[in-house]
C-alpha positions in Angstrom: 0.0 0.0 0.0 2.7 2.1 0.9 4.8 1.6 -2.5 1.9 2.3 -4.5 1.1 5.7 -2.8 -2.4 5.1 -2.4 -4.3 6.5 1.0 -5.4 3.9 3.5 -8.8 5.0 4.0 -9.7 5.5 0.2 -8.4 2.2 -0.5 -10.1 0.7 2.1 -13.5 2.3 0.4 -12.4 1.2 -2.8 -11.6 -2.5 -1.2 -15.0 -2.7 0.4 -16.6 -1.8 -2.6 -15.5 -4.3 -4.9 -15.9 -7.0 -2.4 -19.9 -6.0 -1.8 -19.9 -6.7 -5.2 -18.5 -9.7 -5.6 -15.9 -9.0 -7.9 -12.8 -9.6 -4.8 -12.7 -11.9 -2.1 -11.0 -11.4 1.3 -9.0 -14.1 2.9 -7.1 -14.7 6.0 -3.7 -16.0 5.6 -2.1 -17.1 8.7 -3.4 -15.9 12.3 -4.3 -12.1 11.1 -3.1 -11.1 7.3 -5.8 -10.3 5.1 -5.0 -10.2 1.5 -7.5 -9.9 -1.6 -8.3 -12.1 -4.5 -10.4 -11.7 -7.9 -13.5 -13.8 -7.8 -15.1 -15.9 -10.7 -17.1 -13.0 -11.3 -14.1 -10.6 -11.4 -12.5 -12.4 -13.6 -15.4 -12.2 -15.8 -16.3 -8.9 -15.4 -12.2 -8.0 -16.0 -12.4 -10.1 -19.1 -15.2 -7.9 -20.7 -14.4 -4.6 -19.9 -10.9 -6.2 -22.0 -12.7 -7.1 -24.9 -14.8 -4.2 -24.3 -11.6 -1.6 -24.6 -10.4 -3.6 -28.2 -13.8 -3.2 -29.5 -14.5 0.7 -28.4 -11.1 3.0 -29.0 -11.4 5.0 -25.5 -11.0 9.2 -26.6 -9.5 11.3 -23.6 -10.7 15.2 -23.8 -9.5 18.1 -22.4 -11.7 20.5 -20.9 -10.7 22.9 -23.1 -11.7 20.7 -26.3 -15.2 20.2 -24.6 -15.3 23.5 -23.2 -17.4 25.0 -26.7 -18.9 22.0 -28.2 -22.5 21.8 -27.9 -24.1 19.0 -26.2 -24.3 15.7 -27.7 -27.6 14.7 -28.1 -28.7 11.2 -29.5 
């Protein structure tokens, strides 16, 4: 946690999150570490949003390029 720079509580959010949903699973190693694990469903989920990103090219914007445009409207 500490190599990756990442804040404790946020991750802990973030941790909590994904695990109410299935897609991680906590587990007790020895007498009190906790470490995290993709689920089934994680693994599926992971594996679409995958094929997902080969199939729809992602565009990053800058504010300033969406800062005049009209809104899209379908």
């Amino acid at each position: 946690m500490y190599n990756a720079n990442v804040n404790c509580s946020l991750l802990k959010k973030h941790l909590n999150y994904l695990t109410k949903q299935g897609l991680i699973e906590e587990k007790i190693i020895g007498k009190e570490r906790i470490v995290y694990a993709i689920s089934q469903l994680g693994a599926i989920v992971l594996k679409q949003f995958k094929a997902l990103k080969e199939v729809l090219p992602i565009v990053e914007e800058t504010r300033e390029e969406t800062k005049n445009q009209e809104p899209y409207l379908f």
